[in-house]
N, C-alpha and C positions, 0 to 999 in steps of 0.2 A: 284519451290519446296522449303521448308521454312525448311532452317538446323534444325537438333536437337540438342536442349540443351548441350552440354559440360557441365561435373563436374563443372568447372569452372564458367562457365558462370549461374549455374544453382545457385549455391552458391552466387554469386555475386548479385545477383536478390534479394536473399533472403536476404542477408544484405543490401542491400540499402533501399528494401522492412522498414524491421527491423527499418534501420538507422534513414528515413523516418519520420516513426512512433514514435520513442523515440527522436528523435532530441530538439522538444523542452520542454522533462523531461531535457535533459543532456547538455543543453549549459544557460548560460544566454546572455540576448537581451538586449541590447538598443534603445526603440524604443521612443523618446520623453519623456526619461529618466524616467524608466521603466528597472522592472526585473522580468524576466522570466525562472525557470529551476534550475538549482544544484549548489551550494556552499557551500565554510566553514561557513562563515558570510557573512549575507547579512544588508549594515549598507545605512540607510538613514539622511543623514546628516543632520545638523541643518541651516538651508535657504536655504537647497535643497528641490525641488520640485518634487515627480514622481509622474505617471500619476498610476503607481497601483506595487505590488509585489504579484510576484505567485511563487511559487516553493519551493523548500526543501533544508534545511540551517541547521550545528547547530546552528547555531543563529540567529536570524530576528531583527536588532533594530531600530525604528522607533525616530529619534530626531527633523526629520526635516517634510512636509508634506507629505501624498498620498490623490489626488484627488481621486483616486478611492479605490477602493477594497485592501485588505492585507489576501492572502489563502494561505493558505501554511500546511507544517509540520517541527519541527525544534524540539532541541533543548530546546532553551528557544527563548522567543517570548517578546519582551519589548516596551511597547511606553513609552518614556518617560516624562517629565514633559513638555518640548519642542514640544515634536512630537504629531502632528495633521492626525487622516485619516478620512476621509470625506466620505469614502463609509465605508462597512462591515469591522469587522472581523471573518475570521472562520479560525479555526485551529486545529491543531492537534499538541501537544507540551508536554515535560516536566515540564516546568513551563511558564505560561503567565501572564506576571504583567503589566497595565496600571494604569499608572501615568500621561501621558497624553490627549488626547482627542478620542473619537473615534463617529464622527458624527450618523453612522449605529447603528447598530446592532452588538454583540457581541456574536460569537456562536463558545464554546472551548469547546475542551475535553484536558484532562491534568491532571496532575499529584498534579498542583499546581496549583491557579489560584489566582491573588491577584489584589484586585480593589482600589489603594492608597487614598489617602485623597484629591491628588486635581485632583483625576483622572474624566471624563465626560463622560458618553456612552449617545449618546442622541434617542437611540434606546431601546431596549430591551438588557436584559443580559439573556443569556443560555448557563449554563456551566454544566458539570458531571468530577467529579474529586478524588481526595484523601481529598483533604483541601479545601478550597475556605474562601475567605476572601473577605469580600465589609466594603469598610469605607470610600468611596466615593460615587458620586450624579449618578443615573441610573434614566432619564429621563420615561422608559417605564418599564415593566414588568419584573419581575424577575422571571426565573425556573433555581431552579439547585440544582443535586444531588450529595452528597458526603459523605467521614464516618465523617466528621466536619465543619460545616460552622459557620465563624463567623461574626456578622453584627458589626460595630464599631459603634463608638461616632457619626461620622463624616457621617455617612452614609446617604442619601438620595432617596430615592425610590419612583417615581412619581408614580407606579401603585402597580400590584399585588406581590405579595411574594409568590412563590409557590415553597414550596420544601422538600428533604428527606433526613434526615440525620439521624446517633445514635446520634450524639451530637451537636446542633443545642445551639449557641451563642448569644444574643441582645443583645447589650449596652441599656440600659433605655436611650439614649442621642437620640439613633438611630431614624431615622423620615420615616415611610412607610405608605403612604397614601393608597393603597389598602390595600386590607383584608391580612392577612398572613396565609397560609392556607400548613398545612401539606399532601402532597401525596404521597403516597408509592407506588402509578406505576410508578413514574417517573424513579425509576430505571432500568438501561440498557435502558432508550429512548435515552440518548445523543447521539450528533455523528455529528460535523462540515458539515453543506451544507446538499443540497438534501433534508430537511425538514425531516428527519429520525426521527420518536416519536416526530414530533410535529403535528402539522395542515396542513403539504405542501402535496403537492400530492406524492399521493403513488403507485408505479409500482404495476399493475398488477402480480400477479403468472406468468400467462401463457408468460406472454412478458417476464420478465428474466428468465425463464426458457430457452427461443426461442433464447435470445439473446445471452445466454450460451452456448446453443447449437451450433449456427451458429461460435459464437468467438472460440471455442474450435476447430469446425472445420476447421475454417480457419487457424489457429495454424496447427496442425495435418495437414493439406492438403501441408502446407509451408515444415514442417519438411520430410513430406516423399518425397518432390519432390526436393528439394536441396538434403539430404543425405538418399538416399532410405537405404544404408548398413547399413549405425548405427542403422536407425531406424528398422530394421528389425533384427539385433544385440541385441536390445534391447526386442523386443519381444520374441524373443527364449530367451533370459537369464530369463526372468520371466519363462517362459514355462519351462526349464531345472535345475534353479536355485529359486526357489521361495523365500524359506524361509533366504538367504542368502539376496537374492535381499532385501526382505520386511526387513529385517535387518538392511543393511546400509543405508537404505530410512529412518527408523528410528531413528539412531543413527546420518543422516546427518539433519535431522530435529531439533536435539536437541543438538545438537554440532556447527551449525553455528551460530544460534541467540547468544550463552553464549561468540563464538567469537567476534561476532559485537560491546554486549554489553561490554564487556572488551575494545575494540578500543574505545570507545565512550569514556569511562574511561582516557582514556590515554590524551586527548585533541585533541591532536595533531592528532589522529588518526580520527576525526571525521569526514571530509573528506570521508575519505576510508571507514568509517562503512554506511554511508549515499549513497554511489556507491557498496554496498557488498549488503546492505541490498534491492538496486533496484534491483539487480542481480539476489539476492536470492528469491524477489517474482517471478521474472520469470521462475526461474528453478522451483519453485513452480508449476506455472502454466503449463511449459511442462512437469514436471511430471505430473499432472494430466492426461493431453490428453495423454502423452503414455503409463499411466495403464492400461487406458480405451480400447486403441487401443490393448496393450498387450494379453486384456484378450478377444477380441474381434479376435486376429490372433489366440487364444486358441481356441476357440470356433468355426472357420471354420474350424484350422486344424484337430481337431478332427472330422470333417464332411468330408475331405478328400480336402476343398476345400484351395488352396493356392493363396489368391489376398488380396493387402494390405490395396488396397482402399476399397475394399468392407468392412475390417478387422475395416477399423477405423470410416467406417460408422455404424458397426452392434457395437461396442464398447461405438461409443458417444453415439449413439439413447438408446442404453439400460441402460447405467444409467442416462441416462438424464428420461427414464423411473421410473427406480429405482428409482428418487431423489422422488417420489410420495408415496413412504411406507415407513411410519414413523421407527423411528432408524432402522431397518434392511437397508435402503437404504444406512443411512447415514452412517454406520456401513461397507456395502459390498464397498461403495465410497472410503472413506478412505483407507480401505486395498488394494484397486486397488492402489489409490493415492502413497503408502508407496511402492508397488511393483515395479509402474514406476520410482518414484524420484532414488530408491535406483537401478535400472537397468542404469538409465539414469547416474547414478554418479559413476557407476564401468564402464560404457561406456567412461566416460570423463577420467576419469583415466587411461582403456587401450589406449586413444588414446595418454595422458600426452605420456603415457611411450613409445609409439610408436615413437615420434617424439623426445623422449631423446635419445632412440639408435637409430636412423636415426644421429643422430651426435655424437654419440660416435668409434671412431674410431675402426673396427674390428666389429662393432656391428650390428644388423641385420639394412638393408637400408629398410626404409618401406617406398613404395610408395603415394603419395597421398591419396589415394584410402584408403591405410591401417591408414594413420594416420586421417584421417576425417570421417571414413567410410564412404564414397560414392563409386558410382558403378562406 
């Protein structure tokens, strides 16, 4: 006979499960000097050699080589005049300036983007940004959008010049040997990796939908079977509280990012906003599923029917339905969306306070059970 689950053990599952899965967002690796995963700065020295950098930094700076690849999100993003990367770069950053070499391909989205005077991209540049500046040599093709791009004296461009801007710069000095040719779809193509708005292959509808579907439920299937109570906590608080729920879903949506970006401010804080901000995509994303699920526990108990799993099957399938009629879908999504995040965050709160007077002396002892909601 094969025991049953314990709270405990059921919990344990799901974070290791969890642990598993994010481990290598949340650590970095040494693996033949190589980085892998979450830091303040991540600095690559100057007659240091790594084999590639992956992960999420406020700052990335390249002085010394990468044989391979540099993807990431940071900060700011630097090679310097010294620093060599011999595969890609893609990113997603504040500002990204090369100064030194980048063998690949160059594919940013940024805030800032700047291509120095003795900078090298011996691939293609593809940037969407605020500014962008090239006033160095770009062996291959150039697209990129922004509200200002300026081409320098210095500037070199082996192929095409395709791009959209209001106010678009040439130095007379500047040297582009393909055509230079204005497009205004290029706007909203950008977007680091996966070939998003350019030529790569592009996903299927019905595959992300499918694969939305299935990730959602496998989320949701985690959540009900570690802490069946919360999450059934949380569906009655939509059901008996709506508009308070879709309240602080709301207010917790627009209150955390103005926190993060304040920490980032501070420097020192950047750290903590870059581990808030992984945090906060996920609460993100189990709020979704438990809107869905929410209104999906709505939906049978009004049919008299009480099962939780059935509740977060009829939940996901139905707006994953939904997601097929234009803004009403996206519209009924959302409000689901704002109902769960904001059930789920008055959830984490009565559990905060459960376990503060669990140690306050005289103060109610709340058992596990009560401080985790689990059954």
């Amino acid at each position: 006979m094969i025991p049953a689950f314990t709270l405990r053990s059921r919990q344990a599952l799901v974070i290791l499960l969890v642990f598993a899965l994010l481990l290598p967002a949340g650590v970095g690796t040494v693996a033949g000097q190589s980085f892998q995963g979450a830091a303040g700065t991540v600095v690559v020295e100057e007659g240091t050699t790594y084999e590639q950098v992956d992960g999420v930094a406020g700052a990335i700076v390249v002085r010394g080589t990468v044989t391979g690849d540099v993807t990431g999100a940071a900060g700011t993003i630097h090679v310097t005049e010294t620093g060599v990367v011999e595969g890609n770069l893609e990113a997603a950053a504040g500002t990204v300036r090369i100064d030194g070499t980048v063998e690949g391909n160059v594919d940013v989205g940024a805030g800032t983007v700047e291509v120095g005077e003795t900078a090298r991209i011996g691939g293609s540049l593809q940037a969407g940004a605020g500014y962008i500046s090239i006033d160095g040599a770009v062996d291959g093709d150039v697209r990129a959008g922004a509200e200002t791009i300026a081409v320098g004296p210095n500037a070199a461009v082996g192929g095409e010049f395709r791009y959209d801007a209001a106010n678009f710069e040439r130095h007379p000095d500047a040297t582009i040997e393909g055509d230079v040719i204005r497009d205004r779809g290029l706007s909203g193509d950008f977007g680091p990796g996966f070939g998003v708005g350019f030529d790569g292959f592009q996903v299927p509808t019905w595959a992300s939908v499918t694969y939305g579907f299935l990730a959602n439920l496998l989320l949701g299937a985690l959540l009900l079977f570690a802490f069946p109570r919360f999450s059934t906590g949380v569906a009655d608080r939509v059901a008996d509280e709506p508009l308070k729920s879709g309240g602080v879903g709301l207010l917790t949506l627009v209150a955390v990012p103005i926190a993060l970006v304040i920490l980032l401010l501070t420097v020192v804080g950047i750290p903590l906003a870059i581990v808030g901000a992984i945090a906060f995509a996920f609460a993100i994303w189990i709020g979704v599923v438990y809107g869905q699920y929410a209104v999906g526990a709505w939906l049978l108990g009004n049919a008299g029917v009480d099962n939780r799993w059935l509740a977060l099957l009829v939940g996901l399938f139905g707006f994953a339905l939904l997601g097929a009629v234009p803004y009403l879908g996206g519209l009924l999504s959302f409000a689901a969306f704002l109902l769960g995040f904001g059930a789920f965050a008055l959830g984490l709160r009565g559990s905060y306070r459960s376990r503060r007077d669990e140690g306050e002396p005289g103060g109610r002892q709340a058992t596990l059970e009560e401080a985790t909601g689990g059954s």
